[in-house]
C-alpha positions in Angstrom: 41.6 -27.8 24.4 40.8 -26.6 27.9 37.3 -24.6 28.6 38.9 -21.1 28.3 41.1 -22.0 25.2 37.9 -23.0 23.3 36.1 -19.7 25.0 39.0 -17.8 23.5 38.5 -19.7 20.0 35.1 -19.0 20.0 35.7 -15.2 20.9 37.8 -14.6 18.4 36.0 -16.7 15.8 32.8 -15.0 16.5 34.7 -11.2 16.1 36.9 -12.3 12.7 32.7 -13.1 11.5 31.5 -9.7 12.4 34.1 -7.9 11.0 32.5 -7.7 7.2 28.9 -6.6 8.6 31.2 -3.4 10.4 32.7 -2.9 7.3 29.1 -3.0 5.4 27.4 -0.8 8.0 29.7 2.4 8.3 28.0 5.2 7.2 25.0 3.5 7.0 21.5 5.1 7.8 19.4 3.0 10.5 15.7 3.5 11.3 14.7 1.6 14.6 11.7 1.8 15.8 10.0 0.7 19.3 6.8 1.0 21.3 6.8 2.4 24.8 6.5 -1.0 26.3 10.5 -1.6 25.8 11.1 1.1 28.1 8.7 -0.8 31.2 11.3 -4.1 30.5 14.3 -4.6 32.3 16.4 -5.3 29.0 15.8 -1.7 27.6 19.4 -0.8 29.2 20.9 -3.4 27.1 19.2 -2.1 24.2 20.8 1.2 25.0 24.2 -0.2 24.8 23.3 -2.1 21.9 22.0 1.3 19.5 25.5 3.0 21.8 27.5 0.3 20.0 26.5 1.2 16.7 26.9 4.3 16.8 30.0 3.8 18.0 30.9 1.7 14.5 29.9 4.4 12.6 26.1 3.8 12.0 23.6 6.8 11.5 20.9 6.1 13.8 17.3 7.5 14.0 15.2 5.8 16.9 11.5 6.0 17.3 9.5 5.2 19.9 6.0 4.8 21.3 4.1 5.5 24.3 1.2 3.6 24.1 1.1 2.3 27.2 2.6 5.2 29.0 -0.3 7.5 27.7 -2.9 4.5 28.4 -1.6 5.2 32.5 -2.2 8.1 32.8 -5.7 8.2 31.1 -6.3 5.0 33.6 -5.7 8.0 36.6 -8.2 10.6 34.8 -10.3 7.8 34.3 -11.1 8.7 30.7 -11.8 6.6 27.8 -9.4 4.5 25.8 -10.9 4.3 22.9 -9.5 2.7 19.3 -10.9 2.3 16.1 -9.0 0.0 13.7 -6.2 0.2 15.8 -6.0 3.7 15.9 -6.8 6.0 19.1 -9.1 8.4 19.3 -7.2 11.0 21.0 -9.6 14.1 22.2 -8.4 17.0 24.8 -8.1 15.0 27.1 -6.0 12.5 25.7 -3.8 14.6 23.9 -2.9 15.9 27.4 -2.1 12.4 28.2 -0.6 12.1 24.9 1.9 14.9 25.3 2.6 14.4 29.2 3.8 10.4 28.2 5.6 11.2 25.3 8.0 14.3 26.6 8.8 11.4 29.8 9.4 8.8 27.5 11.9 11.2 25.1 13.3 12.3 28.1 13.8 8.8 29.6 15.5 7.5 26.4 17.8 10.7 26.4 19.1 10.2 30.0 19.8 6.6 29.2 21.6 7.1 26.3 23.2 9.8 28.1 24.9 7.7 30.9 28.8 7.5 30.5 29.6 5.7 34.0 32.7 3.7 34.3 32.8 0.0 33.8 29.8 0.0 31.7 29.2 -0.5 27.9 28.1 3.2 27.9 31.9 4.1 29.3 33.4 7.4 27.2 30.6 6.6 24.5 29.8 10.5 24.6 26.1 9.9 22.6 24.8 13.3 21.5 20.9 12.6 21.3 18.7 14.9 18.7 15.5 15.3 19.1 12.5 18.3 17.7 10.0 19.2 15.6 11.3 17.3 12.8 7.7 15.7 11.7 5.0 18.0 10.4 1.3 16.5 10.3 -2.2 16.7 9.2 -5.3 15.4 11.0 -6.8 12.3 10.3 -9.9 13.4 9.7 -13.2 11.4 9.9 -13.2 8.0 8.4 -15.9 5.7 8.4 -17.9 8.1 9.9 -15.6 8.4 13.0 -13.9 11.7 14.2 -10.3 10.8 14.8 -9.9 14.0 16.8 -6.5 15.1 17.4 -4.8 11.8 15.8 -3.0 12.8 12.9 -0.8 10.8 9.8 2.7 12.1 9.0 2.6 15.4 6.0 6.3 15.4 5.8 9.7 14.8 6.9 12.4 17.5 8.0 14.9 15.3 5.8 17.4 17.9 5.4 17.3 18.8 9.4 18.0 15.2 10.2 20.6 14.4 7.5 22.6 17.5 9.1 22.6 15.8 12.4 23.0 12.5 11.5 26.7 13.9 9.8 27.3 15.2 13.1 27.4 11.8 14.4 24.5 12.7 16.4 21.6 10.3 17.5 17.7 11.9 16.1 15.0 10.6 18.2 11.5 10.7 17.1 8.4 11.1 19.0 5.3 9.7 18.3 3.9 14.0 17.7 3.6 15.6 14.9 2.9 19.2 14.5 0.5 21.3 11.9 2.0 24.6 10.1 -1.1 26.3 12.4 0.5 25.3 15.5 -1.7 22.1 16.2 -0.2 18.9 17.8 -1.5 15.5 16.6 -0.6 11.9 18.3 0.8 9.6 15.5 1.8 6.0 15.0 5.3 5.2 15.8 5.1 2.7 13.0 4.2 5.4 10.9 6.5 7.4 11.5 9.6 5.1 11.6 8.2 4.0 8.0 7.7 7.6 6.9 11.4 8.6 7.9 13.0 5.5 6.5 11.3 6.1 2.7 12.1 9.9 3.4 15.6 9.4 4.6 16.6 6.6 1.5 17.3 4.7 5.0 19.6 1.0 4.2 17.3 -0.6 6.7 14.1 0.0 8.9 14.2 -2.1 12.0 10.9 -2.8 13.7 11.2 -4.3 17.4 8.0 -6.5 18.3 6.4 -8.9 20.3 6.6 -11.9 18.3 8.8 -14.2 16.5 8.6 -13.4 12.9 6.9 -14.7 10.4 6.7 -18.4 9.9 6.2 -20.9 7.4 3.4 -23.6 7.3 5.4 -25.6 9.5 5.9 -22.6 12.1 9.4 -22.5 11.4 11.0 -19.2 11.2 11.6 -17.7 7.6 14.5 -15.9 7.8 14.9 -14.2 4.4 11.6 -12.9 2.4 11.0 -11.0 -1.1 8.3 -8.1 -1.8 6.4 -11.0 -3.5 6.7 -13.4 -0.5 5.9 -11.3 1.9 3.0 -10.1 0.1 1.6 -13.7 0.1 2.6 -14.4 3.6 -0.2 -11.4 4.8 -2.9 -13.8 4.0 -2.1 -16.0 6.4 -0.7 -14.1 9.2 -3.6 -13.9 11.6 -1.9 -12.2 14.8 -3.1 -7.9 14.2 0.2 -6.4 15.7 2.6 -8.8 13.4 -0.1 -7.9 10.5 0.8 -4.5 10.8 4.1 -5.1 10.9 4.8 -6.6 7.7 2.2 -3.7 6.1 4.6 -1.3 6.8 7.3 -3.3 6.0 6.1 -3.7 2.3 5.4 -0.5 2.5 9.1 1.1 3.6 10.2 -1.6 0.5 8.6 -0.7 -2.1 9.0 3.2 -1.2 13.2 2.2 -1.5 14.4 1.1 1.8 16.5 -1.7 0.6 15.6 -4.1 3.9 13.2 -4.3 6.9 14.0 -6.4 9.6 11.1 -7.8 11.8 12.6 -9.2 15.1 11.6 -10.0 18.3 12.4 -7.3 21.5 11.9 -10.1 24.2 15.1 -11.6 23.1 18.8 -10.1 24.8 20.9 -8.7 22.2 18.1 -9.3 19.6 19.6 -6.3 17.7 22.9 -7.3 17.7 21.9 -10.7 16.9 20.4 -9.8 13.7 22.3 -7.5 12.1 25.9 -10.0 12.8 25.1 -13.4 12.4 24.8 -14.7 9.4 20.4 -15.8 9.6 19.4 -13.5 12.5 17.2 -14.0 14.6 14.2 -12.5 12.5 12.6 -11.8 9.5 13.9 -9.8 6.9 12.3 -8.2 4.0 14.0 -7.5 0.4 13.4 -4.8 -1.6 15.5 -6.3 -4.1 14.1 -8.3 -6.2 17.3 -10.0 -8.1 16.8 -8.2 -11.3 13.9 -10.2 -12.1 15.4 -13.8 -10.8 13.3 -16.7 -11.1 12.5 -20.5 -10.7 13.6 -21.3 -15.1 10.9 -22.7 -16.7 10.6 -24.7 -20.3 10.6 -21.8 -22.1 14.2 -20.9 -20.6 15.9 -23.8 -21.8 17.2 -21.9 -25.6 18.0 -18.6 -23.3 19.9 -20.9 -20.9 22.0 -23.2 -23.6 23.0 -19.6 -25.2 24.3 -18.2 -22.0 26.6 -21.6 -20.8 27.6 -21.9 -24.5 31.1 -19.7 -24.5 31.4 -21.4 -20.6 31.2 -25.3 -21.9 33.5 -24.4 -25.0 36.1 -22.9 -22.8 35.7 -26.1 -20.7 34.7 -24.6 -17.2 31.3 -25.8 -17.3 30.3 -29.6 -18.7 28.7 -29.7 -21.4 24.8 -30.3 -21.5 22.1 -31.5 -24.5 19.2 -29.7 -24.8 17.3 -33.1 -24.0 19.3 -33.2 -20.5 18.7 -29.4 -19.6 14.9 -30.0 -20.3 13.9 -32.5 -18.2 16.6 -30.5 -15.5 15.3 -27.1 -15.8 12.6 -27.2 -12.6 16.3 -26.9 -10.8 17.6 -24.0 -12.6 16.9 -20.3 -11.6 17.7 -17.3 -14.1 18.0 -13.9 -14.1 16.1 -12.3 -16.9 16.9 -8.9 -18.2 14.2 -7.6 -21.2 13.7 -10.4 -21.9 17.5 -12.2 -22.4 18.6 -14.7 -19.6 21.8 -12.6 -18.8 22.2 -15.2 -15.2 21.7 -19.2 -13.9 22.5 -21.5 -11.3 21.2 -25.1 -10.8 20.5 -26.4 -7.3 20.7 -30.1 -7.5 19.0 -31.0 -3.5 20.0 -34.2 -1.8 17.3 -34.3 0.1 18.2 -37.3 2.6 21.9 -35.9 3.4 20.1 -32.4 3.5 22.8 -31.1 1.0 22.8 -29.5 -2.3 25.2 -29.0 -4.8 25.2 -25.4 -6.7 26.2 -26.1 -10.5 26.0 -24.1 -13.7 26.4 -20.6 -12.3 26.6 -18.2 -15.1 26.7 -14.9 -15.5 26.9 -13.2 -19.8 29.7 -11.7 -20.1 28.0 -8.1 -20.7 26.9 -8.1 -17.3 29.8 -9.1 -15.4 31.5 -7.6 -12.6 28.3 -6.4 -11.4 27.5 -8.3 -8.8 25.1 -10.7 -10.6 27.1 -13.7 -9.9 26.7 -12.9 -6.0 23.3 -12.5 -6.6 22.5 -15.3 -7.9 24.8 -16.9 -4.7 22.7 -15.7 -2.3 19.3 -16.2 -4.0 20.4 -19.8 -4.1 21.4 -20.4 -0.7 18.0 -18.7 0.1 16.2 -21.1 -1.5 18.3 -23.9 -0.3 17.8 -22.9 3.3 13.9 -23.2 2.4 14.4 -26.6 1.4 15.9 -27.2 5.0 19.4 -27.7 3.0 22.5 -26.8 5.2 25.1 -28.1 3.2 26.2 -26.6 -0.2 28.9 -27.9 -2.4 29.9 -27.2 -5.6 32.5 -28.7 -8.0 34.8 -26.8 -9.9 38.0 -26.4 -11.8 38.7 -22.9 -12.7 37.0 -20.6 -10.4 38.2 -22.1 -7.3 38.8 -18.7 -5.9 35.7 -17.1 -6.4 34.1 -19.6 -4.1 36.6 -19.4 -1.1 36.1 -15.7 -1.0 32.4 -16.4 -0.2 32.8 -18.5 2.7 33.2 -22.2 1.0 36.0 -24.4 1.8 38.2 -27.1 0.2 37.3 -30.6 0.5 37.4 -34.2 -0.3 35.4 -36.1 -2.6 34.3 -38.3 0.0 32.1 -35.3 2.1 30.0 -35.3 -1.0 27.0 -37.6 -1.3 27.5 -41.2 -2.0 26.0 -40.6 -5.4 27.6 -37.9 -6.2 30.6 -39.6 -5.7 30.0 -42.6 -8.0 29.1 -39.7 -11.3 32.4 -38.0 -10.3 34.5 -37.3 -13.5 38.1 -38.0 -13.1 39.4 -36.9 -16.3 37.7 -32.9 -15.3 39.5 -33.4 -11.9 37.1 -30.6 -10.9 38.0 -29.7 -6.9 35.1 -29.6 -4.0 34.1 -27.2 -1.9 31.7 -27.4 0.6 29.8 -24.2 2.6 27.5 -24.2 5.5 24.7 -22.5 5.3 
């Protein structure tokens, strides 16, 4: 194949992969947040052409952005104080001057560039109408700890309704990091803040924080693509950079206030949005709000719940049969999904730790709670946890459901891909077919 075949191959490969993420995003609403520095980078037209794109597909869009370091210039020329306590700015007359001066350049600055329509661009014909106002109402922040935050403030409410009507228009909303008082009174906010605010307000699908760092990593300072509520949670005790701190604080935050996923991802990086919203890891971190209906590592107690659920599935010979005395000393592989106490869900995830593939067995779903999504569920949670165990391989062996598997992305194969130990316990008489996905 010559270079510009396989370029073609690869084109076309790469657009047939994207196609279900289009699909899944139409008429989704978007929160993406940014600080001020974006706009000093050279990549901030890409970025443009990037949120242009999305529109384009259909996406409802509402971009925030910062001006820290556009308001810290121009107090550098007055000469005045910058002063921050726990990360927040003190913002007096002065400042809010230098507050209100950066901010209206920045808003106008993001407006003209999403604006642009010249030929044999990205933004050619794209036609972006850009929304922005007094859609934020706030309240000062008060004294704390004995400090007098001035005219810093914390978001009082959203203008849900305002936006929602633009966002049907196909319109862009851009929010400023202002807020104003029912008096009249301006206050300088946190773009985090508000970007968080707005997503919980705006029952957003996804808050999307750009940042100056990788994500957050494992003990081995590999990236962890994929985290729950409880997950992240523990990863804050160990995350000792401030700015990626707060980052994952307001992540949990937007979560648990019902946006289904935050994704932490790195701004430095071309395409970086694009990147993680179409491939199939991302280049980031994402945070779940789901939690799987309660799915868990099985423990001994699960084993009677377990041998209930598979019972129907081993008499009606699609799954092989297991004792009690086998399923105990295998349960530490299992993981259920527990509803009120009933295992209505499993799946066992049998790692081949050498060959760095797994095999996916047992998946279950009681018949109650079928065609729900559960048994998809319980795909991805495994192929989460597989991906922490540095599996890229996972194979599974089947002989009635053959089709269920190829529709999420595993493929035929022969016996002898699997592990040479798997092969030698290979039942003839089931006849059971392979398939193999990468992960």
């Amino acid at each position: 194949m010559s270079d510009n075949e396989n370029t073609q191959a690869q084109f076309v490969r790469w657009f047939r992969d994207t196609s279900p993420y289009i699909h899944a995003f139409r008429g989704r609403t978007f929160v993406i947040a940014f600080g001020g520095e974006m706009l000093m980078d050279a990549q901030f037209s890409t970025l443009v052409h990037d949120i242009a794109l999305l529109n384009s597909l259909g996406v409802r869009l509402v971009l925030v952005h910062g001006a820290r370091p556009q308001i810290e210039e121009r107090l550098k020329l007055r000469n005045a104080d910058l002063r921050y306590v726990n990360g927040l700015r003190v913002t007096d007359a002065t400042a809010l001057t230098c507050v209100k001066d950066a901010t209206g350049s920045v808003r106008i600055e993001i407006e003209a560039l999403l604006s642009m329509g010249l030929a044999n661009t990205p933004m050619e014909k794209a036609q972006i109408r850009v929304i922005s106002g007094n859609y934020v109402t706030a309240k000062p922040l008060g004294v704390r700890d004995g400090v007098d935050y001035l005219h810093t403030g914390e978001v009082r409410e959203i203008d849900t309704e305002s936006i929602h009507w633009q966002l049907d228009d196909n319109a862009i909303v851009l929010l400023s990091p202002l807020g104003h008082s029912p008096t009249g009174e301006v206050f300088n906010l946190s773009a985090e803040e508000i970007a968080t605010a707005a997503a919980i307000k705006l029952k957003a699908d996804k808050l999307i924080l750009l940042t100056d760092h990788n994500g957050i990593r494992d003990a081995e300072e590999d990236l962890i693509h994929e985290l729950t509520l409880a997950e992240a949670q523990t990863a804050l005790s160990k995350i000792t950079n401030e700015s990626l701190l707060r980052h994952v604080e307001k992540a949990l935050i937007a979560c648990r206030g019902g946006v289904g996923r935050t994704h932490i991802i790195n701004r430095h990086v071309d395409g970086a949005l694009l990147l993680e919203l179409f491939t199939r890891d991302g280049i980031g971190s994402l945070i779940m709000a789901e939690n799987f209906e309660d799915t868990r590592q099985a423990t001994i107690d699960d084993v009677g719940g377990v041998l209930e659920l598979i019972k129907p599935l081993e008499n009606d010979g699609v799954l092989v049969r297991r004792s009690r005395e086998l399923l105990e000393m295998e349960i530490k592989c299992f993981t259920v999904v527990e509803r009120d106490g009933m295992v209505i869900g499993c799946a066992a995830l049998y790692p081949y730790a050498n060959e760095r593939v797994g095999e996916l067995a047992c998946l279950a779903v009681h018949r109650s709670y079928q065609e729900q999504g559960r048994g998809d569920a319980l795909l991805t949670y495994i192929e989460r946890v597989a991906r922490q165990q540095k599996i890229n391989r996972l194979f599974v062996l089947t002989t009635r459901t053959a089709h269920w598997f190829l529709e999420r992305g595993f493929q035929e194969a022969a016996l002898e891909e699997l592990p040479v130990e798997k092969q030698a316990m290979y039942n003839y008489q089931r006849r059971s077919k392979v398939f193999i996905k990468q992960l």
